[in-house]
KETOR-813257 format. One record per residue: residue number from 1; x, y, z of N, C-alpha, C in turn; residue in three letters; chain. Coordinates in Angstrom, 3 decimals. Example, Ala and Ser with C-alpha at 12.3 -4.5 7.8 and 13.67 -1.06 7.14 Angstrom:
<atoms>
1,13.190,-5.690,7.800,12.300,-4.500,7.800,13.200,-3.300,7.800,Ala,A
2,12.850,-2.250,7.080,13.670,-1.060,7.140,12.900,0.030,7.870,Ser,A
</atoms>
This chain:
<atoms>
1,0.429,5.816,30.342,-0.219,6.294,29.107,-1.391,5.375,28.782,Unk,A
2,-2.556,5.854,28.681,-3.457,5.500,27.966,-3.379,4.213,26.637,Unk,A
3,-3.983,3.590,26.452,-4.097,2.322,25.315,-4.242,3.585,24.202,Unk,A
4,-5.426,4.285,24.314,-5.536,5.281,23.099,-4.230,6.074,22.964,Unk,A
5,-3.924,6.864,23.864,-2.728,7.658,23.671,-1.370,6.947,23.563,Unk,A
6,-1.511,5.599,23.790,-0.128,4.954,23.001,-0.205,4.633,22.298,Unk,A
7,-1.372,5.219,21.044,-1.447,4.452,19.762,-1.335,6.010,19.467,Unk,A
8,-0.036,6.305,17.982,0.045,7.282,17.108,-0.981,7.174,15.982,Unk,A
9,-1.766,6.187,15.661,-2.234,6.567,14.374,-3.458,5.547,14.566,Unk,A
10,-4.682,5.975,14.479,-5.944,5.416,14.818,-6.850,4.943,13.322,Unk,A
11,-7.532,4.204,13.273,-8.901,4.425,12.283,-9.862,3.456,12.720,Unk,A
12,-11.040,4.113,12.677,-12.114,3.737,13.445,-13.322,3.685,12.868,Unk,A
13,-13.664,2.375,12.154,-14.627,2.219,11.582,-14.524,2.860,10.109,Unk,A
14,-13.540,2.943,9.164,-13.227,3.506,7.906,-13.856,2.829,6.782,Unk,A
15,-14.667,3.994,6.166,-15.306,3.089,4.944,-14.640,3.922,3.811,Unk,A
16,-14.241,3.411,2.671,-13.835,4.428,1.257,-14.348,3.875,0.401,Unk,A
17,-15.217,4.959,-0.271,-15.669,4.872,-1.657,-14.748,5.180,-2.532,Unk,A
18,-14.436,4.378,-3.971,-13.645,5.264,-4.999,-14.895,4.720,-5.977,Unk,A
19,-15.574,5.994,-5.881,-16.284,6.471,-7.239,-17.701,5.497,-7.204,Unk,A
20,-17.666,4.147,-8.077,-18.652,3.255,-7.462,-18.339,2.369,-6.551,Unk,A
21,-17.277,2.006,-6.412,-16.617,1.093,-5.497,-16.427,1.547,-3.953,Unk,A
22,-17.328,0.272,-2.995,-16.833,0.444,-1.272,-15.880,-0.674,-1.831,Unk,A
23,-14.356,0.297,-1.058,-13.530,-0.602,-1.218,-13.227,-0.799,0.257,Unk,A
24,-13.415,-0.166,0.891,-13.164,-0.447,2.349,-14.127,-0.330,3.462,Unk,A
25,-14.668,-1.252,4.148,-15.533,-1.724,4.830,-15.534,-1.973,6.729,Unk,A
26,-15.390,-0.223,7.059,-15.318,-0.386,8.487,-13.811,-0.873,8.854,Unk,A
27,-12.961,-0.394,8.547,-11.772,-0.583,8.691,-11.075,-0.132,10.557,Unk,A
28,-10.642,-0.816,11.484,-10.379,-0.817,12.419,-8.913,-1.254,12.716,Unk,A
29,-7.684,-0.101,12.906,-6.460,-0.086,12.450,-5.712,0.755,14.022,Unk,A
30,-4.984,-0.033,14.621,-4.223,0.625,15.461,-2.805,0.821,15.674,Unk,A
31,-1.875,1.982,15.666,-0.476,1.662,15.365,0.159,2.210,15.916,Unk,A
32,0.631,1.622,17.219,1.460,1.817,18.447,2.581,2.786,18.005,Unk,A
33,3.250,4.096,18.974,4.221,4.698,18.879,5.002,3.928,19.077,Unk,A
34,6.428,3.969,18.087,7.514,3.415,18.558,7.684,1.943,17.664,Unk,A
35,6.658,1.860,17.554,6.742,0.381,16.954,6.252,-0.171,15.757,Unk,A
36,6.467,-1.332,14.858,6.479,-1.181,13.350,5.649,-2.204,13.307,Unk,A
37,4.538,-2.069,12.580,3.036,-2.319,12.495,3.082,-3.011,10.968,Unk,A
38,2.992,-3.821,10.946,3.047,-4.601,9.453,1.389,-4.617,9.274,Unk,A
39,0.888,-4.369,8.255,-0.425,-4.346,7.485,-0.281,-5.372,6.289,Unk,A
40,-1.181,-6.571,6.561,-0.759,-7.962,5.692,-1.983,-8.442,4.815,Unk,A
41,-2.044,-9.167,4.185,-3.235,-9.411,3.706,-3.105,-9.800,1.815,Unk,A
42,-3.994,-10.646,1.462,-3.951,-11.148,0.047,-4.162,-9.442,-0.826,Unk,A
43,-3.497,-9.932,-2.545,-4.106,-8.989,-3.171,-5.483,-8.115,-3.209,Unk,A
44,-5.859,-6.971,-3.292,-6.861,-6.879,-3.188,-8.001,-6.731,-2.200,Unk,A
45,-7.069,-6.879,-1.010,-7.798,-6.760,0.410,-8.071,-5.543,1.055,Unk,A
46,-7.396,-4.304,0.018,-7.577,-3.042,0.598,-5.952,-2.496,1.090,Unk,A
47,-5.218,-3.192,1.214,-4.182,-2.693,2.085,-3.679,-1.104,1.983,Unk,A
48,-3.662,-1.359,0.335,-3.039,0.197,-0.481,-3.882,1.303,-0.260,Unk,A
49,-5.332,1.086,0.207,-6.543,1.659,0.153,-6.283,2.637,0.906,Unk,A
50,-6.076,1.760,2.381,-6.010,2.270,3.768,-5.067,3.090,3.425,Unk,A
51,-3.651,2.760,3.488,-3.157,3.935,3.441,-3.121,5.249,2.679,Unk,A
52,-3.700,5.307,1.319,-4.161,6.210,0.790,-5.074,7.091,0.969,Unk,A
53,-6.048,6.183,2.037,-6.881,7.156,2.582,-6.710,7.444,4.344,Unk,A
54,-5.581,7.192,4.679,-4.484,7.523,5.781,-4.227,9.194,5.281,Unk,A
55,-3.530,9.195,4.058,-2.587,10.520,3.378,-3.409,11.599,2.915,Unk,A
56,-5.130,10.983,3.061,-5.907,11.908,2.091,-6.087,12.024,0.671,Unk,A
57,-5.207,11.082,0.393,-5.899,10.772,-1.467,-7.024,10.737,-1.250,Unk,A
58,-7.607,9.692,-0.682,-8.987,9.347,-0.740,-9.421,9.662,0.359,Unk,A
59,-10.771,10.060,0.808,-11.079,10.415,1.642,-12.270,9.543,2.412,Unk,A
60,-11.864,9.446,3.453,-13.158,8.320,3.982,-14.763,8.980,3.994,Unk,A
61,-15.418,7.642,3.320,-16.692,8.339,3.515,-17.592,7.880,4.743,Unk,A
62,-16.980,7.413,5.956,-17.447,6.904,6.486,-16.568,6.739,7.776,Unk,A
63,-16.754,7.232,9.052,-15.410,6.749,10.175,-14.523,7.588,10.856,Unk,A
64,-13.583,7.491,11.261,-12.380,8.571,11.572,-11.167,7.929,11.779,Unk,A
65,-10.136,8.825,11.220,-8.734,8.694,11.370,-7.913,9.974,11.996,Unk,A
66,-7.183,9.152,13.322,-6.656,10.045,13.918,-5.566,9.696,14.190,Unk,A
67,-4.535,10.490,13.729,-3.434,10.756,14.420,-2.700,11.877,15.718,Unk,A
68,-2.260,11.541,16.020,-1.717,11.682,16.895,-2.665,12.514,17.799,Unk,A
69,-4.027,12.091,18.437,-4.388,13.125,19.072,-5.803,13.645,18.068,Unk,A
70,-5.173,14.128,17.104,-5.869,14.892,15.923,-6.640,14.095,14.797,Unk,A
71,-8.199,14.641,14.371,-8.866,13.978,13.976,-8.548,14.771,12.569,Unk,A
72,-7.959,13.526,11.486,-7.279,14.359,10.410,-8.175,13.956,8.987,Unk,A
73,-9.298,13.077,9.204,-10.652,12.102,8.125,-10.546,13.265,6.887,Unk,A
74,-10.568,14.655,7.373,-11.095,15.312,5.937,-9.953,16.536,5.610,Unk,A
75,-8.900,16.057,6.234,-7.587,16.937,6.277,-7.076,16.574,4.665,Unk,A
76,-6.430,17.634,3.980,-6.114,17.714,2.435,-4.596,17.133,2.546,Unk,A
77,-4.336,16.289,1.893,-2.816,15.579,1.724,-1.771,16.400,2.287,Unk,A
78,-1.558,17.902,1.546,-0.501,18.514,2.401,-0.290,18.769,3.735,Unk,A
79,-1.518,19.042,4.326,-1.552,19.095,5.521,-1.276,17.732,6.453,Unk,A
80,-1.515,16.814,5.816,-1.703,15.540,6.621,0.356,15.643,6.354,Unk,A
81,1.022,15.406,5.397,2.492,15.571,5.184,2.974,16.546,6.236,Unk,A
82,2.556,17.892,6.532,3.257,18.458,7.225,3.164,17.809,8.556,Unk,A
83,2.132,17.091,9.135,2.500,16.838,10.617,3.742,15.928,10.677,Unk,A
84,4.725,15.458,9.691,5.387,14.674,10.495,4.994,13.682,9.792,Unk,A
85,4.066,13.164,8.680,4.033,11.756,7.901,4.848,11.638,6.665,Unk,A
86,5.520,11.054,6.050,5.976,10.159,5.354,5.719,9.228,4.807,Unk,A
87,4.836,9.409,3.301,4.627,8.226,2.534,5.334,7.397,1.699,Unk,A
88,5.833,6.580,1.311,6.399,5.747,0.258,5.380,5.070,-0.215,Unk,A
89,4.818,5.455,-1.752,4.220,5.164,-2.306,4.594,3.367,-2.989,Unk,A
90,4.028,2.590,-3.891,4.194,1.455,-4.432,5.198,1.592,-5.558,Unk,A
91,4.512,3.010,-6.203,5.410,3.233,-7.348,6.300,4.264,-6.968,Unk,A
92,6.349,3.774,-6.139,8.172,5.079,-5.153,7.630,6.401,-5.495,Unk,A
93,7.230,7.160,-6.552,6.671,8.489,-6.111,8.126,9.330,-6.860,Unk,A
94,9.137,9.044,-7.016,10.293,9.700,-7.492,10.546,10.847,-8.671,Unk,A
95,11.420,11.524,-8.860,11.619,12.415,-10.325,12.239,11.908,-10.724,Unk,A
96,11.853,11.545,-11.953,13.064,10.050,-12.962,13.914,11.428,-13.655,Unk,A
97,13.580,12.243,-14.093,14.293,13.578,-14.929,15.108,14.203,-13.551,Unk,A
98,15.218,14.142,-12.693,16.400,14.906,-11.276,16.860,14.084,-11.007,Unk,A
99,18.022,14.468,-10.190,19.158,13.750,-10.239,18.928,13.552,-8.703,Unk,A
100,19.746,12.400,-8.356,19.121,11.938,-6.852,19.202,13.220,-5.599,Unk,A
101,20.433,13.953,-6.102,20.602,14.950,-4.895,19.088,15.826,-4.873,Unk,A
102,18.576,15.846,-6.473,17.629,17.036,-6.323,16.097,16.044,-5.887,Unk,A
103,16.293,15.039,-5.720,15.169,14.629,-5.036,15.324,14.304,-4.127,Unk,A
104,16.456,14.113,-2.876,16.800,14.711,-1.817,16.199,15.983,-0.956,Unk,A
105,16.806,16.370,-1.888,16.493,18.033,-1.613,14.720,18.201,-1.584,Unk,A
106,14.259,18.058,-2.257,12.864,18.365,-2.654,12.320,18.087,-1.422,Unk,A
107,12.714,16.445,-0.691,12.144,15.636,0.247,12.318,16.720,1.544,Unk,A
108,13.583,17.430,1.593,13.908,17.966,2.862,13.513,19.369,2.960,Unk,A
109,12.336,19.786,3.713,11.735,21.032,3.214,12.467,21.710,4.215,Unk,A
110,13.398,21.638,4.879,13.734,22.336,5.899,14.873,23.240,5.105,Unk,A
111,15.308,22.451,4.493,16.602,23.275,3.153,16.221,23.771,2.294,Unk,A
112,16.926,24.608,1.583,16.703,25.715,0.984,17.912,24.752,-0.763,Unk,A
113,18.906,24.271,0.174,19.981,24.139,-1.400,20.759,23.048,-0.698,Unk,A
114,21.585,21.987,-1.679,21.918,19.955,-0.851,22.723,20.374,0.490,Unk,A
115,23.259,21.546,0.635,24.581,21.673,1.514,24.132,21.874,3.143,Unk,A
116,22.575,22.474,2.977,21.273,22.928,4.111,20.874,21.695,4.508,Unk,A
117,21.144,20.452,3.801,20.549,19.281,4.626,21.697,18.645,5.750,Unk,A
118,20.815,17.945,6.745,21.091,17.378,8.088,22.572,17.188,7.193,Unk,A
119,23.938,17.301,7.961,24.952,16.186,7.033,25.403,14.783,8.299,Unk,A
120,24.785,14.726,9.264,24.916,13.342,10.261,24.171,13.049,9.416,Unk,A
121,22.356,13.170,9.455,21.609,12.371,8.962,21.451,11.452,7.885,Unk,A
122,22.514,12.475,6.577,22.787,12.296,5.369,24.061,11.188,5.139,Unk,A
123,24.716,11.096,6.248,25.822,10.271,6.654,25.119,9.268,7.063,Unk,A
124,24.555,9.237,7.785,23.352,8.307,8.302,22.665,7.068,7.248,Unk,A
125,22.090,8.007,6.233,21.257,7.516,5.197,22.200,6.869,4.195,Unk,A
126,23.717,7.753,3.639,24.622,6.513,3.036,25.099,5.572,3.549,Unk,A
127,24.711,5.623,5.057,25.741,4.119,5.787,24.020,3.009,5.108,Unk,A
128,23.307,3.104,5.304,22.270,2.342,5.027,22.205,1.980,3.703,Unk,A
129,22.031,3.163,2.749,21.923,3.367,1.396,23.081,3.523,0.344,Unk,A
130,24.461,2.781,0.701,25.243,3.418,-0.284,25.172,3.990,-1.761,Unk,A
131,24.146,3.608,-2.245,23.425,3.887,-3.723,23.265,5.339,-3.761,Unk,A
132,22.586,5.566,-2.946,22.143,6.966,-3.164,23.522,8.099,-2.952,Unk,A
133,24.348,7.471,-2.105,25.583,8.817,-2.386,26.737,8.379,-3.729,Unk,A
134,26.138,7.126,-3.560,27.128,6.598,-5.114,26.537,7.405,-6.658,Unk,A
135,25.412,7.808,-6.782,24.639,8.212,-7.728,24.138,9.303,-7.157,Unk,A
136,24.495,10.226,-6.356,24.043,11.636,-6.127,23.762,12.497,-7.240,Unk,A
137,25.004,12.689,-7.987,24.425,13.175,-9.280,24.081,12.767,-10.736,Unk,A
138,23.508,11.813,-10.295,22.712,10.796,-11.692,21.713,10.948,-11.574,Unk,A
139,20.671,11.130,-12.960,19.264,11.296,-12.788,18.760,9.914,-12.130,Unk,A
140,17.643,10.511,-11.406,17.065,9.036,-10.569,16.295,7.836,-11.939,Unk,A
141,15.674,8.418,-12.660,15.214,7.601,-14.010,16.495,6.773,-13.909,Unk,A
142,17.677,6.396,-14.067,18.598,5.419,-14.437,19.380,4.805,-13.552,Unk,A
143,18.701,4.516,-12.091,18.508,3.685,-11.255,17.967,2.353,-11.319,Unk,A
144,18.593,1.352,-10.634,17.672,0.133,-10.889,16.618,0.530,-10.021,Unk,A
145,15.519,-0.620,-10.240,14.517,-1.021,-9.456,14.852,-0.764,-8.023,Unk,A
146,15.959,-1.883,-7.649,16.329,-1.904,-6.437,16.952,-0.478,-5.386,Unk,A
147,17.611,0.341,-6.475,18.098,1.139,-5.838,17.096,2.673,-5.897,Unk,A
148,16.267,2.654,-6.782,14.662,3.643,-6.871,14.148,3.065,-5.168,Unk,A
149,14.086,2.204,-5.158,13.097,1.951,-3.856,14.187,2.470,-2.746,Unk,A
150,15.287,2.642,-2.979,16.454,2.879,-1.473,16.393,4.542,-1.853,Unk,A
151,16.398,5.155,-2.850,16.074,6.461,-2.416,14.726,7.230,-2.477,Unk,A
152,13.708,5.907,-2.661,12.520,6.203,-2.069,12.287,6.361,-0.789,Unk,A
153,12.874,5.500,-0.113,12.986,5.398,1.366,13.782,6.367,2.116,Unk,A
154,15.134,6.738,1.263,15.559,7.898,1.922,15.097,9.050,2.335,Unk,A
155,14.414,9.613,0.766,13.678,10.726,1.016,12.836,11.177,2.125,Unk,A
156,12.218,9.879,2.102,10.976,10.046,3.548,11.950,10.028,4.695,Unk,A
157,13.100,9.406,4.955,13.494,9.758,5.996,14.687,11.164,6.127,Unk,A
158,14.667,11.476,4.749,15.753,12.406,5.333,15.750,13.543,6.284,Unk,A
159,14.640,13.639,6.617,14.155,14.796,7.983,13.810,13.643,8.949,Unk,A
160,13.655,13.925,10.154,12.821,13.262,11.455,11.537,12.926,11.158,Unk,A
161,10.745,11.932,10.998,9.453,11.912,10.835,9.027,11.171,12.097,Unk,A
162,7.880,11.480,12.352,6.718,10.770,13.443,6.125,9.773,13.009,Unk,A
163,5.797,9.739,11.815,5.035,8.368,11.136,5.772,7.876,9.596,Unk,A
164,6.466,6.642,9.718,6.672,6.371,7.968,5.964,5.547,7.791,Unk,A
165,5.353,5.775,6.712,4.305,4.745,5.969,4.851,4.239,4.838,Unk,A
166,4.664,2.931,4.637,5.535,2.439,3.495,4.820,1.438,2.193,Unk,A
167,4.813,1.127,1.249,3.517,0.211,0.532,4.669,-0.901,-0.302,Unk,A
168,4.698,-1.849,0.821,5.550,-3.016,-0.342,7.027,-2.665,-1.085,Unk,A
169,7.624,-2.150,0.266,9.617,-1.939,0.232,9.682,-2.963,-0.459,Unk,A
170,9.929,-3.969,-0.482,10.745,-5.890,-0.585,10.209,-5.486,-2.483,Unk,A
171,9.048,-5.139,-2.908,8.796,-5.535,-4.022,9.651,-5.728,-5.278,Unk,A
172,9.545,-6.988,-5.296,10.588,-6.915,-6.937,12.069,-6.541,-6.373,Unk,A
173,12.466,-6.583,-5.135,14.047,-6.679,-4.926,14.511,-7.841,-5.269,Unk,A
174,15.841,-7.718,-5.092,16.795,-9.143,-5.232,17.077,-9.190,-3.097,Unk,A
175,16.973,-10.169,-2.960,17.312,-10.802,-1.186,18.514,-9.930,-0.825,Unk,A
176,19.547,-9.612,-1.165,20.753,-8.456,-0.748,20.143,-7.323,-0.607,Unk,A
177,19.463,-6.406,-1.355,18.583,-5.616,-1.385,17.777,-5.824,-0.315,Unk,A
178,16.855,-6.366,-0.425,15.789,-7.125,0.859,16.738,-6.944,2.212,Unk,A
179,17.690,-7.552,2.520,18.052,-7.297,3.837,18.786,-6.121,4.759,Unk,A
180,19.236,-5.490,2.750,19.628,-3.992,3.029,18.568,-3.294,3.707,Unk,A
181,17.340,-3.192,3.154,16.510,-2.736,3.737,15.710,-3.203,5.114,Unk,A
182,15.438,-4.250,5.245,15.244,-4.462,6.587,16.016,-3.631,7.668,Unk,A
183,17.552,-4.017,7.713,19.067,-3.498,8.215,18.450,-1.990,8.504,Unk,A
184,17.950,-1.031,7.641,17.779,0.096,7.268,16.249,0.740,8.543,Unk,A
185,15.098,-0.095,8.339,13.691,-0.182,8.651,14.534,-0.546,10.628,Unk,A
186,15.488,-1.491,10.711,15.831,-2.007,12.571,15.941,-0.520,12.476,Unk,A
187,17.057,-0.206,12.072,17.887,0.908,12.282,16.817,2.399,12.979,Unk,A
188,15.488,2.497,11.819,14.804,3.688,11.836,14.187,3.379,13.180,Unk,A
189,13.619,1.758,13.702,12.846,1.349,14.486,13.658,2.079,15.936,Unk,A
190,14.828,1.668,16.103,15.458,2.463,17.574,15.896,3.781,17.139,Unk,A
191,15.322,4.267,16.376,15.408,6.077,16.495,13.826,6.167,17.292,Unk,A
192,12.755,5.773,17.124,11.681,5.672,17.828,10.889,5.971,16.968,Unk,A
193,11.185,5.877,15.460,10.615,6.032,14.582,8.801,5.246,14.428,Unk,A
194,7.750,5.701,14.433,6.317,4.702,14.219,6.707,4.552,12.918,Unk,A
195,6.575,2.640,12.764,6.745,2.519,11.162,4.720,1.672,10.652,Unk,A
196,4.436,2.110,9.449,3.596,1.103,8.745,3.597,0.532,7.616,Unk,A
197,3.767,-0.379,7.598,4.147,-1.116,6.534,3.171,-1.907,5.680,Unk,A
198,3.301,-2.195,4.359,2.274,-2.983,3.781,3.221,-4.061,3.005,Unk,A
199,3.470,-5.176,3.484,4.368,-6.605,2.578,3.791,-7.278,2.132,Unk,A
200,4.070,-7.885,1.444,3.749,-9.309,0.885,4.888,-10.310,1.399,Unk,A
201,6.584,-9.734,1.320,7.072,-11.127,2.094,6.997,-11.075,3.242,Unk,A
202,6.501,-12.647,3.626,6.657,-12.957,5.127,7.919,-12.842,5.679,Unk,A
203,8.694,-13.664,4.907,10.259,-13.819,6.072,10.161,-12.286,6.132,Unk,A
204,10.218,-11.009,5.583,10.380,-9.560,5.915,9.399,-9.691,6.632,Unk,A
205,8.308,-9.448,6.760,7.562,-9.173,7.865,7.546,-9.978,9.103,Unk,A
206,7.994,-10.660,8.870,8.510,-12.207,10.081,9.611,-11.254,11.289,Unk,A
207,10.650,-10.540,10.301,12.221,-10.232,11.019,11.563,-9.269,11.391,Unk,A
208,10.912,-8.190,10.923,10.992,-6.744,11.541,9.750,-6.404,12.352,Unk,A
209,8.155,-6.847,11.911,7.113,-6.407,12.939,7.073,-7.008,13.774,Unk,A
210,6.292,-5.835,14.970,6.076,-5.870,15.891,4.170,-6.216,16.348,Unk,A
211,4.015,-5.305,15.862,2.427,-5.741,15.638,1.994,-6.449,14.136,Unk,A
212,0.757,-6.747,14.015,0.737,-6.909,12.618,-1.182,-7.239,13.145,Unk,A
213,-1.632,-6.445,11.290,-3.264,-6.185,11.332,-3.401,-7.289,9.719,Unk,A
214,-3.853,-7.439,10.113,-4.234,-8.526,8.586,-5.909,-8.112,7.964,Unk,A
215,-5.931,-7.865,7.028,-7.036,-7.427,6.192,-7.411,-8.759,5.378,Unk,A
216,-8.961,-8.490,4.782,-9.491,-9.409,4.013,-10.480,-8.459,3.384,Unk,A
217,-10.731,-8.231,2.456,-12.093,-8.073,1.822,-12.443,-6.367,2.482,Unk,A
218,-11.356,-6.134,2.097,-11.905,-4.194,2.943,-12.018,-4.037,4.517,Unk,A
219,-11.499,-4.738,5.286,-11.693,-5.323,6.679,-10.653,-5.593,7.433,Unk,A
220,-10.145,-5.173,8.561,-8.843,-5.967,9.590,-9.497,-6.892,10.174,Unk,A
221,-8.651,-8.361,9.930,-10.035,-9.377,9.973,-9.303,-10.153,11.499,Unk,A
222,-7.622,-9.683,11.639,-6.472,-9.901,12.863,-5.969,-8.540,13.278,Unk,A
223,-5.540,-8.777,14.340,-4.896,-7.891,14.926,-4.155,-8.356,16.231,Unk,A
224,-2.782,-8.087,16.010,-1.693,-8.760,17.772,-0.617,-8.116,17.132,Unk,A
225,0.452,-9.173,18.536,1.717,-9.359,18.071,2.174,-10.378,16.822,Unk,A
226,3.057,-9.709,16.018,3.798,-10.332,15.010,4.631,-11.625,15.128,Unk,A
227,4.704,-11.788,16.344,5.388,-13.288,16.593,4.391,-14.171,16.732,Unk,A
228,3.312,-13.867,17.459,2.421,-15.053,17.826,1.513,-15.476,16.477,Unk,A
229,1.338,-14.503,15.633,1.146,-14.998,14.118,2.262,-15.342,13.449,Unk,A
230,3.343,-15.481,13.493,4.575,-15.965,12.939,4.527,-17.243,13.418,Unk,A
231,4.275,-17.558,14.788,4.518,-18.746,15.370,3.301,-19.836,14.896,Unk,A
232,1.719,-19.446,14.917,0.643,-20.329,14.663,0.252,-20.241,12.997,Unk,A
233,0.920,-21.500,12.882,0.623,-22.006,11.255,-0.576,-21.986,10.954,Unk,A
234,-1.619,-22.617,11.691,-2.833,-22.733,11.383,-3.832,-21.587,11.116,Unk,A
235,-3.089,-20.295,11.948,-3.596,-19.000,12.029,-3.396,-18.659,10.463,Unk,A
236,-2.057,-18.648,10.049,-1.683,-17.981,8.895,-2.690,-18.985,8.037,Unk,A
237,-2.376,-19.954,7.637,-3.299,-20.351,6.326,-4.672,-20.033,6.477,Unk,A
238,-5.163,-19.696,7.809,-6.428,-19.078,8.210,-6.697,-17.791,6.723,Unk,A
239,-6.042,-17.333,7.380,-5.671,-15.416,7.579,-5.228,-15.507,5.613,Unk,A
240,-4.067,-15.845,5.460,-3.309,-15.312,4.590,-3.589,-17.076,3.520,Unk,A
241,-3.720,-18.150,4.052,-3.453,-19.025,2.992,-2.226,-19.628,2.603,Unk,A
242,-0.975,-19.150,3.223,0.508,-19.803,3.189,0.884,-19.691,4.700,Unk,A
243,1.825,-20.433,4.029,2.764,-20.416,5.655,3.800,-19.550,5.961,Unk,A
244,4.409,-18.781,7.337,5.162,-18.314,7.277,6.815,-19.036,7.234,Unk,A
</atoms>
């Protein structure tokens, strides 16, 4: 296979305007099938950008983004969802007024009513998530923090996806939480799941990527393997300013 064709999800030279703002500046992003691509970088570096204008919120004014094959730059959000992507937004994206089954459901367009969804998969998702079958029928609004972000994550996976995109899982967890989810992210990784991720913690991005692109200033300013920036200190305070 091809270097290009073993990369699921391309962007090539991405610029985004929001409104007066270039917030993103030639953006150059590659993210291997199969493997979980950490996207790193200080506040403000664009990270959230990219992927928003990955999904088609925003639309690049400048560049191309391709997935799989397909040049998708001016493709409308739904369409970009039906191939097979999966976003997890920052602010999880959830119905605080439905009850977790019915935002389940919503997630799984393949069903029609809760009983139509995968029930391995769904077995699957409580061995990871016990929260979410513990509170099936509790409105999602009266969830903690911690457990909003575990059936944020479900949702996107409760069908097969080709690409999950994710914006800062770890945020504001407690460390039990944190490793629940990691546990969760190995797990999706040997289904052959492409993951992208956007962290702020290192030790999480330390355990689980494989690649990793580091941004600065609207820009991927790195790009490798996730160990060999795990391993060179001098790189990171380069790059990021702390240590891993």
């Amino acid at each position: 296979m091809s270097a290009a064709a073993n990369n699921l999800l391309t962007l090539e030279g991405v610029h985004t305007h929001i409104g007066a703002y270039h917030i993103l500046h030639g953006v150059d992003l590659q993210v291997p099938r199969g493997q979980l691509t950490m996207l790193l970088g200080r506040n403000g570096a664009g990270k959230t950008t990219t992927l928003r204008t990955i999904m088609g919120l925003w639309h690049a004014s400048q560049g191309r983004v391709v997935f799989d094959g397909k040049d998708i730059t001016a493709t409308e959000t739904p369409q970009i969802a039906s191939l097979d992507i999966a976003y997890v937004p920052e602010n999880m994206g959830i119905f605080a007024d439905l009850t977790v089954q019915e935002n389940m459901l919503l997630a799984a367009r393949k069903a029609k009513r809760a009983q139509h969804i995968d029930g391995e998969r769904l077995k699957w998702i409580f061995s990871l998530f016990p929260a979410v079958e513990k509170f099936w029928n509790h409105p999602a609004g009266k969830l903690s923090g911690g457990q909003k972000q575990m059936l944020a994550v479900a949702r996107a996976i409760v069908e097969p996806r080709k690409l999950l995109i994710v914006d800062e899982p770890s945020k504001g967890l407690a460390p039990a939480i944190i490793n629940n989810m990691i546990d969760a992210f190995a797990q999706l990784k040997q289904t052959g799941t492409t993951i992208l991720l956007v962290e702020q913690n290192i030790s999480f991005a330390k355990r689980l990527g494989d690649q990793v692109a580091v941004m600065d200033d609207g820009r991927v300013v790195h790009a490798g393997a996730m160990q060999a920036l795990a391993e060179d200190e001098a790189l990171q305070r380069t790059l990021l300013g702390l240590s891993l």
